[in-house]
C-alpha positions in Angstrom: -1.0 5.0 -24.1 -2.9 7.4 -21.7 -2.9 6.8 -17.9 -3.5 8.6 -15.3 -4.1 9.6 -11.6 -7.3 10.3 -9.6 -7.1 11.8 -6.0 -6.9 15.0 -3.6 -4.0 16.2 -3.1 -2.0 14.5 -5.9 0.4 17.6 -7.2 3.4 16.4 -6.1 2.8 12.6 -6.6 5.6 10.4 -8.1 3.3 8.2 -9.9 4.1 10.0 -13.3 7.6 9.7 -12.9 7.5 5.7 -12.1 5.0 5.4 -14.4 7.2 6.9 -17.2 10.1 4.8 -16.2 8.4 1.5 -16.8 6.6 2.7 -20.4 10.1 3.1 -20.9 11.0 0.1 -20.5 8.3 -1.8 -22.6 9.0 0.6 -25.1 5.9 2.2 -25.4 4.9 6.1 -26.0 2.7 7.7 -23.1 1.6 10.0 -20.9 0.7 9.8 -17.1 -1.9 12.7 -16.5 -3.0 13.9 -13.0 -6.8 14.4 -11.9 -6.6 16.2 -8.9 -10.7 17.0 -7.8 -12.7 18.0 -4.9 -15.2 15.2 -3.9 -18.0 17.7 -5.7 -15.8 17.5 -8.9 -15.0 13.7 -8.7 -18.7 12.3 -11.0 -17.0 15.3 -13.9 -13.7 14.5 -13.2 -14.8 10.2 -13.7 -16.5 11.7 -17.0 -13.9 13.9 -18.1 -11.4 10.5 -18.0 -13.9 8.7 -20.0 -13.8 11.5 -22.8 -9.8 11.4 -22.3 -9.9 7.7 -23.8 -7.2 6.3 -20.9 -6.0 3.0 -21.4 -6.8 3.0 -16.9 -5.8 5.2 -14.2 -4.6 4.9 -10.5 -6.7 6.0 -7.7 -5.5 7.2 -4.3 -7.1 8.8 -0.8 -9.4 9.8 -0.5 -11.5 8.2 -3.1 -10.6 4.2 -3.3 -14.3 3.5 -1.6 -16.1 6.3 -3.6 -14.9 5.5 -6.8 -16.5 1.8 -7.0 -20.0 3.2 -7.4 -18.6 4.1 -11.1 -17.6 1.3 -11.8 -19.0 -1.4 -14.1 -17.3 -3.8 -12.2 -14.8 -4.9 -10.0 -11.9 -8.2 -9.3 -12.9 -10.7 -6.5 -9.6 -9.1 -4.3 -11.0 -5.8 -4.8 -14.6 -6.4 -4.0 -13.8 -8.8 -1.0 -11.1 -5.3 0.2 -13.8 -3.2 -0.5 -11.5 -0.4 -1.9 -9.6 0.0 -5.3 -6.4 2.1 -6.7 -5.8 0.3 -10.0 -8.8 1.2 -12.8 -8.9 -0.6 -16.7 -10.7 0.4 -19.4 -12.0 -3.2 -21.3 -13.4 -3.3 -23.9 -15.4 0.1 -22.9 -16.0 -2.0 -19.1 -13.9 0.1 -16.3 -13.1 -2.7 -14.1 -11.8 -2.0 -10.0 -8.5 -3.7 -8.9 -6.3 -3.0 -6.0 -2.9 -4.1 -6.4 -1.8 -2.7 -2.8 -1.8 -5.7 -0.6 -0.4 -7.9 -3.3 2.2 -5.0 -3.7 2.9 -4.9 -0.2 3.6 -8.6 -0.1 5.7 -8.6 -2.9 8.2 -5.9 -1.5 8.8 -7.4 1.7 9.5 -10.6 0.2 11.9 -9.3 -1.7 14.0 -8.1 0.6 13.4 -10.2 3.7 12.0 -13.5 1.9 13.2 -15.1 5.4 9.7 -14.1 7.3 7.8 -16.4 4.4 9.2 -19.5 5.6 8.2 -21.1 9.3 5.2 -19.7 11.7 5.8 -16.2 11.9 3.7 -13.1 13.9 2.5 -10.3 12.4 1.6 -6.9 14.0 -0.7 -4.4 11.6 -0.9 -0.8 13.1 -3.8 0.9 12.0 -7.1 -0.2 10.5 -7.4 2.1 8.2 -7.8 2.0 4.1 -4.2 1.1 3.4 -4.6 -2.0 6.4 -7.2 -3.2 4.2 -5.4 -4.6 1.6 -2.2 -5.2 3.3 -4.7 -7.1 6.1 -6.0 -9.3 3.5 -3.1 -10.1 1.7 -1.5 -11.4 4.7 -3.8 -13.6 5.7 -3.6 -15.2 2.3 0.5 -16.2 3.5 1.3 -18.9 5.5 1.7 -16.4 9.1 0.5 -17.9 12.6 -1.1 -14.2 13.8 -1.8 -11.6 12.0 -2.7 -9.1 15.0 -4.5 -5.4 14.6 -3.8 -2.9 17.1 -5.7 0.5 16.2 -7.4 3.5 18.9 -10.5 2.5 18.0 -11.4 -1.4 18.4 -14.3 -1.6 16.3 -12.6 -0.4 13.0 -10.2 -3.2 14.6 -12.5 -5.7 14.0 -14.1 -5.1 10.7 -10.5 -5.1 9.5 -10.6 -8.5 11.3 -13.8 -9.7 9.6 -11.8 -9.7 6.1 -9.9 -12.6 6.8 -12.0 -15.5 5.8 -9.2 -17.7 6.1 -8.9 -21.2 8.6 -4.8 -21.0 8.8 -4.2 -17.7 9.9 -5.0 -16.8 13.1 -6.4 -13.0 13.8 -7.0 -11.0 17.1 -7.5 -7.3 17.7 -5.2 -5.8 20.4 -4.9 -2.2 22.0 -1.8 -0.1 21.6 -1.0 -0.9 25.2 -1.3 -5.0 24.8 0.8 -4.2 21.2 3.6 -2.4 23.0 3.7 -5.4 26.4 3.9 -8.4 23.6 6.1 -6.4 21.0 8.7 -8.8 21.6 6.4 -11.6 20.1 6.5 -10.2 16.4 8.2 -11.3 13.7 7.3 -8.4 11.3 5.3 -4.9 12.4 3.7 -3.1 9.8 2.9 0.9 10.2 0.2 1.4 7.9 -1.5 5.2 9.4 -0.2 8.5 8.3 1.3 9.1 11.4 5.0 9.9 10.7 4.4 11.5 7.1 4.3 15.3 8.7 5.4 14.5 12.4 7.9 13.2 14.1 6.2 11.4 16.6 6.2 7.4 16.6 2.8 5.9 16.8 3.9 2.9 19.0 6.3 2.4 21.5 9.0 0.0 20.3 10.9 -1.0 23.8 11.8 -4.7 24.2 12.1 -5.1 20.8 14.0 -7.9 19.3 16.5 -7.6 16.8 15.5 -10.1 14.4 12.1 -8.4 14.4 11.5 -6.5 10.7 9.3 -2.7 11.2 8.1 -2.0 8.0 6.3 1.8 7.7 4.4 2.6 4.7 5.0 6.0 5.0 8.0 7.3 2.4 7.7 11.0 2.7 10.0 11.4 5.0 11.4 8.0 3.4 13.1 7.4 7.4 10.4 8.1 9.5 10.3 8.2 13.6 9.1 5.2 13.5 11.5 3.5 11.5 14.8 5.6 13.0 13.5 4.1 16.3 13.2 0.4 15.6 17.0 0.9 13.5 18.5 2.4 16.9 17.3 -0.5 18.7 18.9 -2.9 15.9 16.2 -4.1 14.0 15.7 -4.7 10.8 13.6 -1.8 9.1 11.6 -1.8 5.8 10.7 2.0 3.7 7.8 2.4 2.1 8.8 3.6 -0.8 9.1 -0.3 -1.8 5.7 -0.3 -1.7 4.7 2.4 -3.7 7.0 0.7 -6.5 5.4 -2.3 -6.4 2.1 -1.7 -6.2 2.4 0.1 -9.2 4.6 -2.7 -10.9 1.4 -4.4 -10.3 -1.2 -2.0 -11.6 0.8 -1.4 -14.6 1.1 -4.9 -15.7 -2.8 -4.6 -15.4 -2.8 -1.9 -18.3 -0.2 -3.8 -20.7 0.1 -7.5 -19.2 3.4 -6.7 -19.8 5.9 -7.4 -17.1 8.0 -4.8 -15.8 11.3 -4.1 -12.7 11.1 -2.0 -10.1 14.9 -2.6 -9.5 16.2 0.0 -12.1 13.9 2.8 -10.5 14.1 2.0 -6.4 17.7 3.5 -6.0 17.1 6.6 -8.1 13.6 7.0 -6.2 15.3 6.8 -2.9 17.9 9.7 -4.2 14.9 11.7 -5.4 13.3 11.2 -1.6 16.3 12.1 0.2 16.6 15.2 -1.5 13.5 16.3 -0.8 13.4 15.9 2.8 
């Protein structure tokens, strides 16, 4: 089975490695090939997978908008996110999916199932491609706010105009108004690059309440600022390597619609992101 990766930079992404571990455990030859390309590159690079024959590939920043023009067609979550990072080849179709919301979802309620049950708040930092999905895929859980607080309001609120749901309730907040209500969050969700090669926190966390879960999708460094903060005040904190598991989980059960564990790989991939810190 051929997979693969499309993205700039991508050299030193773990996707092969996870990639392998689960073929492995569908027994099932394959390789996991990476397609790094320049955005001049990217309509050769799209032809150059065709001619590869790949069962589907993974797509990453910064081309999950750009690639849907090359597609033949795309999954109601992907169209309504308006970005995708999972591809399948069907019957000759490449169809869009994005499996990072769902992904999202899927890790946190694994290890803090607890914020599923009851009215809960939600704070989203960042409006950004990553929000997207996670934004929408919240809104599809049974939260009381889902809130967005982002430097620039108006990417605020077209991340806002993706929820098309009655039960959850949405508002865009500044960083300020975040920082004054923090203590009314249940769960606070990092979703910007801020973090990944600074140590600088994007928010400040003071007033926070223990109980409170600050997840950071960030896993290079896999404890980020932002996290080592809200874990000094006692909170409970949530890596983002999780994420990066699941999603692909996700994507490869796409490919095979075979059903694979992230549990054997998470503890090996947090020893592999320690040591490269």
């Amino acid at each position: 089975m051929k997979l693969g990766l499309i993205g700039y930079p991508i050299k030193h992404s773990l996707s092969p490695w996870i990639h392998k571990q689960f073929l492995q455990q569908i027994n099932q030859k394959g390789q996991y090939k990476l397609y790094e390309t320049s955005d001049i590159e990217l309509p050769e690079t799209i032809e150059k997978i065709k001619q590869d024959d790949l069962r589907g590939y993974n797509v990453t920043v910064p081309y999950k908008q750009a690639i849907i023009p090359y597609l033949d067609e795309l999954d109601i979550y992907a169209e309504k996110i308006g970005a995708v990072n999972t591809v399948v080849c069907d019957n000759g179709k490449w169809i869009g999916y994005n499996t990072d919301g769902l992904g999202y979802i899927q890790a946190v309620k694994a290890d803090y199932p607890e914020l599923f049950t009851g009215k809960k708040n939600v704070l989203v930092i960042g409006a950004g491609g990553a929000a997207r999905g996670i934004f929408y895929a919240l809104c599809q859980e049974s939260f009381e706010r889902v809130d967005i607080a982002n430097r620039t309001i108006e990417k605020a609120m077209t991340l806002k105009s993706l929820n098309q749901t009655k039960q959850v309730k949405t508002n865009c907040v500044t960083f300020e108004e975040a920082e004054k209500n923090i203590d009314n969050y249940h769960l606070i969700i990092q979703t910007t690059s801020v973090g990944m090669n600074e140590d600088v926190a994007i928010l400040s966390l003071d007033n926070l309440l223990h109980e409170t879960v600050v997840s950071d999708i960030v896993y290079q460094p896999l404890l980020t600022t932002f996290l080592r903060e809200a874990r000094d005040q006692g909170a409970k904190i949530h890596q983002g390597h999780t994420m990066l598991l699941n999603q692909a989980k996700l994507a490869f059960q796409k490919w095979t619609g075979k059903k694979v564990s992230v549990n054997p790989l998470r503890y090996n991939l947090e020893q592999q992101l320690k040591k490269d810190e």
